[in-house]
Every structure is written in C-alpha cells, then in structure tokens.
N, C-alpha and C positions, 0 to 999 in steps of 0.2 A: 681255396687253400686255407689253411689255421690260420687265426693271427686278424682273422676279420670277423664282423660281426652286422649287420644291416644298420642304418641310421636313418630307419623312418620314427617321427615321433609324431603324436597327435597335434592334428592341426593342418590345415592345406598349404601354409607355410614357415618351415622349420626357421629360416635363414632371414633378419629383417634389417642386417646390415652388413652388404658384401664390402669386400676390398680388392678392386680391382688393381693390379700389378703387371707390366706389361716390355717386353723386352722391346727398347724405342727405335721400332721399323715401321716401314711404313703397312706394311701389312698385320704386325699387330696391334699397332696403333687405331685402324681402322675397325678390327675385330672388338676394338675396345668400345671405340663412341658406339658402336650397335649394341653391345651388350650394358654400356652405362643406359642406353635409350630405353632397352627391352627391361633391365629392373626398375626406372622408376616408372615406367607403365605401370609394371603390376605394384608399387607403393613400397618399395625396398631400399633403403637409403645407401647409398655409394658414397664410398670414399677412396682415394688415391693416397698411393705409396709418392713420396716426391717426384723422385725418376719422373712415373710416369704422368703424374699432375701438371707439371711441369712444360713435358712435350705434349698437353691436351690442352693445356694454356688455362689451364683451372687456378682456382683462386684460392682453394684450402687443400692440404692433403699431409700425411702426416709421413713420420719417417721411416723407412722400409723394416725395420728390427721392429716397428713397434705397430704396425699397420694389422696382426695377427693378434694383437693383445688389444684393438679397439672394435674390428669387426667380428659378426658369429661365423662368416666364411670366409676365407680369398680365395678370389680366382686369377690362375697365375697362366698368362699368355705368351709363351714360347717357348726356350726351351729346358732342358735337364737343369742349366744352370742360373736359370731363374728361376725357376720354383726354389733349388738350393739356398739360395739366396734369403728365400722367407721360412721354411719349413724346417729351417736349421734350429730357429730362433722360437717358432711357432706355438704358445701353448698345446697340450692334447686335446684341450677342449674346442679346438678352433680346427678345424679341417679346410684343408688346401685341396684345392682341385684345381689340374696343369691341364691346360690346354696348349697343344701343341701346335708352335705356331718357327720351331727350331729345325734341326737336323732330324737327330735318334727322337729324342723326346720319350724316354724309355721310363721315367718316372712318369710321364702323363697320362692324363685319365681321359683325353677326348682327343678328336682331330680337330682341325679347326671348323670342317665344315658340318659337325655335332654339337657347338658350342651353343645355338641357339634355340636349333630344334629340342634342344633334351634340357633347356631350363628348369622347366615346368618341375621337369622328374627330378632336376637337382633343387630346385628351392622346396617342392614337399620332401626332400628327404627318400628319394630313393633310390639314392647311390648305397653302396657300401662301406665300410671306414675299415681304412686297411692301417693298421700301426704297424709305424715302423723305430727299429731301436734308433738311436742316436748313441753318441759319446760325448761324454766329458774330456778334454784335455789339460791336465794340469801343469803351467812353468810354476815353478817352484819358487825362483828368484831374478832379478835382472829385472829392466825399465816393464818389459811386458809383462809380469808376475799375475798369476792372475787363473781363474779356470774358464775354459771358452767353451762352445759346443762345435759337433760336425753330426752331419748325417749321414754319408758316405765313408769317408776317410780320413784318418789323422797319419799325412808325410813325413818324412823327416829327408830332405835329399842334401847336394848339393845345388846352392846358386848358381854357378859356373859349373858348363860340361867339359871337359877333357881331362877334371881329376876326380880322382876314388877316395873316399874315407874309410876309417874301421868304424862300426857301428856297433853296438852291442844292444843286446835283448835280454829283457827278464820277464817271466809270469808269476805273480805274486810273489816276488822279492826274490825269485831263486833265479838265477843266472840259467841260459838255453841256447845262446846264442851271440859269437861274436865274430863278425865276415867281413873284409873289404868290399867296396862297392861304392854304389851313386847313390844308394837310399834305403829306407826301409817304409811299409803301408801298412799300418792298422785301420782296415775296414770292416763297417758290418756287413751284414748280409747286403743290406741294398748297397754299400759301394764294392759290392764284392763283382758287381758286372761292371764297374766304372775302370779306375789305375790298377787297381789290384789284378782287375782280369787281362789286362795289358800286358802283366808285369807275369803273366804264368799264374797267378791266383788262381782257386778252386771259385767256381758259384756257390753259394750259399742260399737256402729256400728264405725266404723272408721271414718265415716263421721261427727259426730256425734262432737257436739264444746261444748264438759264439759269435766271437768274430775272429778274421784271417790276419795273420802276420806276415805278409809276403816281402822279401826283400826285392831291391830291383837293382836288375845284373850284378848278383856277387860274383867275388872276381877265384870261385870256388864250384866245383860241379856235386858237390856235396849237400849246399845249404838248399832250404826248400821249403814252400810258403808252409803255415804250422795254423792250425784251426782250434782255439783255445775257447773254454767256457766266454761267455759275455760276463759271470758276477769276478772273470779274473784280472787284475790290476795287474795292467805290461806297462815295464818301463823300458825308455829308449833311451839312449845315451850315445853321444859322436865321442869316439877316444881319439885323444891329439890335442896338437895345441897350433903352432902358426900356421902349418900347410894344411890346416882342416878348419882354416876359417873360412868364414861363406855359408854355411850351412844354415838352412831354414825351415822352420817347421810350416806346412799347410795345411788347412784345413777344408775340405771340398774344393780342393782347388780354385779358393777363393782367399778368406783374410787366411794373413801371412804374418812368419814371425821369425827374425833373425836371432842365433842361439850361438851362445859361445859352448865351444868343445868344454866336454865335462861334464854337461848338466842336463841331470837325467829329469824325463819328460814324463808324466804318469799318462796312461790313458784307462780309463775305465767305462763301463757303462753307465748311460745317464739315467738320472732318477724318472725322467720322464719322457716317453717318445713323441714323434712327430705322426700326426694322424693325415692320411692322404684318401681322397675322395675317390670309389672307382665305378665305376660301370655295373651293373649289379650283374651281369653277364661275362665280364673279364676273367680272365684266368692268366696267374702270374708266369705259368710255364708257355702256354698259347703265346702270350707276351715275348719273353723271350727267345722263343723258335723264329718269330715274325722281327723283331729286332736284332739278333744274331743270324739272320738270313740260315736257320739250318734246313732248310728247305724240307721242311713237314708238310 
C-alpha cells in the first residue's frame, strides 16, 4: 500500500542500539531474555524501558517516553497497547516494530514465534517502514494546559456511564455539529479500526490524509461519524455546566485528562508521524481481513 517505503540501508547492520519494551507476562518476558541474548550475540547494545528493566531485574534502563529518543529501533512485545504506548511519543526517525505477544495485536509487525527467526532481516534493514499520521491535542487552559500526542485517537466521553452530555464539533472554526451523547472520537486512519470502529466509524486506508470524527451513541438517528481533511483543526467542546461534570479527554486509551464543560479542545495533525516496522511481504488489507475475521 502508499505510505511506505523499504528501509534497507548500506551495511549488514542498520540497528546498533535496540530498545526492548515488553508488556510484564510471563510469556513476554521470556520472548524478551531470548532476544536481549540473541542481539548481544551479534554486538548490538540493549537497553530497557523501566516497566520492563525492572521485571528483568536489570540494573539500568531508561524511561518508557524517552527509550525511542535513545535507541535507533524498539522492539515492542505484546500488544496494540504497548506499542501505543511508545510509538505515541516515538521520533520518525526511530521505527518500532511490535511483536505480538497480546490479543488482536493489529498494529504488529510479527508473531511471536517470527521474532527470532527474522532478526537477521530486521537488524540489516529489511522490513518496510510504514508511517503512520499521529495528532496533536491541544487544552488550551486549566491545571493540564498543554499540547500532548495520540496515535490512534483523541476521546472526549463521559467518566460516569448512565448519563449523556451535549457535545459540540467544529472543523476549522466553523461549527458542524452539536448532539447529545456519551462522547465524541477524533481518530486517524490507524485508530480508525481501534474505538472509532466500535462506535460505527468508517476504516480509513492508512495512507489515507483525513481523520474520522465519530460520535459515540448520540442520543439522535441523524448525527453520523464525518471524515475531514488531516491539515483540518476540529474543535470539541462539552456544553453545560454541573450535570456535565466528569467529562474526560483520552488519548489512545491511555494518558487521561479531566475537562471542565466549556472548553474547547483543538485537535489537529501532528508535525511528525510515527514510523512502524513491517514485514516486507505484509499487506495492510491482508491484515485487516485476518484481524476482523472477514473470512477471505
């Protein structure tokens, strides 16, 4: 598909400092000491994100936001929302590759039992490098004030289930949209199989330069997810005041931020994407059929 490009570069090895990241089971834990073992065979220096330094009972390792901005790979062992975890934060210049060690594992680039066999092919360089977009989310004011990233998706729901708020939408400052409901999901193409697709969302090709504005359950058979440019700036806003407190923005269904009604949230696309490592034989639809079980 568009959107990749081969990352073989001269030399029998691209990669001479991994970062191993590991979701702490005992089964990926194990896939780990083998592959810490198997790169310093071949002379490639390892380093550990804390998490898993930690559970390896190792003596140095650095902190998981910054473990991508010290080595030239990670390799991320388990699942969708481990790799999230790193690849949020990840320079482009640094490529992730997930090994699948989770449930879906629909971001990742191996099975577990390909993680060793196919070293070789990934330290010279011959996976693929698939970019993927990210967003910026911007709060504007309040303790959290600040701009954060997401890979997948930026939420805005309720804390508490059993009540609805009014939400409102805009793209590039014009107003589009305003519905009762539990929440509203700005995602890109790659969180477009993640909440968004939960929530009735469209897929989106990965290559693909929009992202999806899907609400989730408006309390309206009218409102309906909406697929806008990526260079266009959506604002979200909770209208109300006491009975629509609780309300909290997400990001990859990961870091969280509680929002007082009124205040609108910018999302835009980020200056920079996240680069994921694949299989030089993968294909993102193949992918899909096989992890949406559509029976191809």
């Amino acid at each position: 598909m568009k959107g990749s490009r081969p990352s073989r570069r001269g030399g029998k090895t691209r990669f001479r400092t991994v970062g191993l990241v590991a979701k702490v089971s005992p089964r990926a834990l194990r896939l780990t000491a083998g592959l810490e073992r198997a790169l310093r065979r071949r002379g490639v220096e390892v380093i550990f994100d804390e998490e898993t330094g930690q559970a390896m009972r190792r003596d140095a390792w650095v902190r998981r936001d910054r473990i991508a901005r010290t080595a030239d790979l990670v390799i991320v062992l388990g699942g969708d929302g481990t790799l999230l975890s790193v690849a949020r934060e990840a320079p482009t210049t640094t490529p992730v590759l997930g090994i699948n060690v989770g449930a879906l594992g629909y971001l990742t680039g191996l099975k577990q039992e390909e993680a060793l066999s196919r070293l070789d092919e990934v330290l010279a360089g011959g996976f693929r490098e698939d970019r993927r977009r990210r967003l910026d989310v911007r709060i504007p004011a309040g303790p959290d004030a600040g701009t954060y990233r997401a890979l997948n998706d930026a939420v805005l729901n309720r804390k508490l289930s059993g009540r609805i708020s009014t939400f409102s939408v805009s793209v590039g400052g014009t107003p589009v949209a305003r519905f009762r409901g539990d929440g509203v999901i700005v995602a890109t193409p790659t969180g477009s199989t993640a909440y968004s697709l939960s929530a009735g969302g469209p897929i989106l090709d990965p290559a693909l330069a929009a992202v999806v504005v899907t609400p989730i359950s408006p309390h309206t058979l009218m409102q309906r997810p909406l697929v806008v440019p990526a260079s266009a700036t959506i604002g979200l806003k909770v209208i109300g005041r006491r009975h629509d407190e609780g309300v909290h923005l997400a990001l990859d269904g990961q870091a969280s931020f509680m929002l007082d009604p009124g205040r609108t949230i910018e999302v835009r696309e980020a200056g920079s994407s996240a680069t994921l490592l694949r299989p030089p034989e993968s294909d993102d639809f193949q992918n899909l059929s096989e992890k949406l079980n559509w029976g191809v």
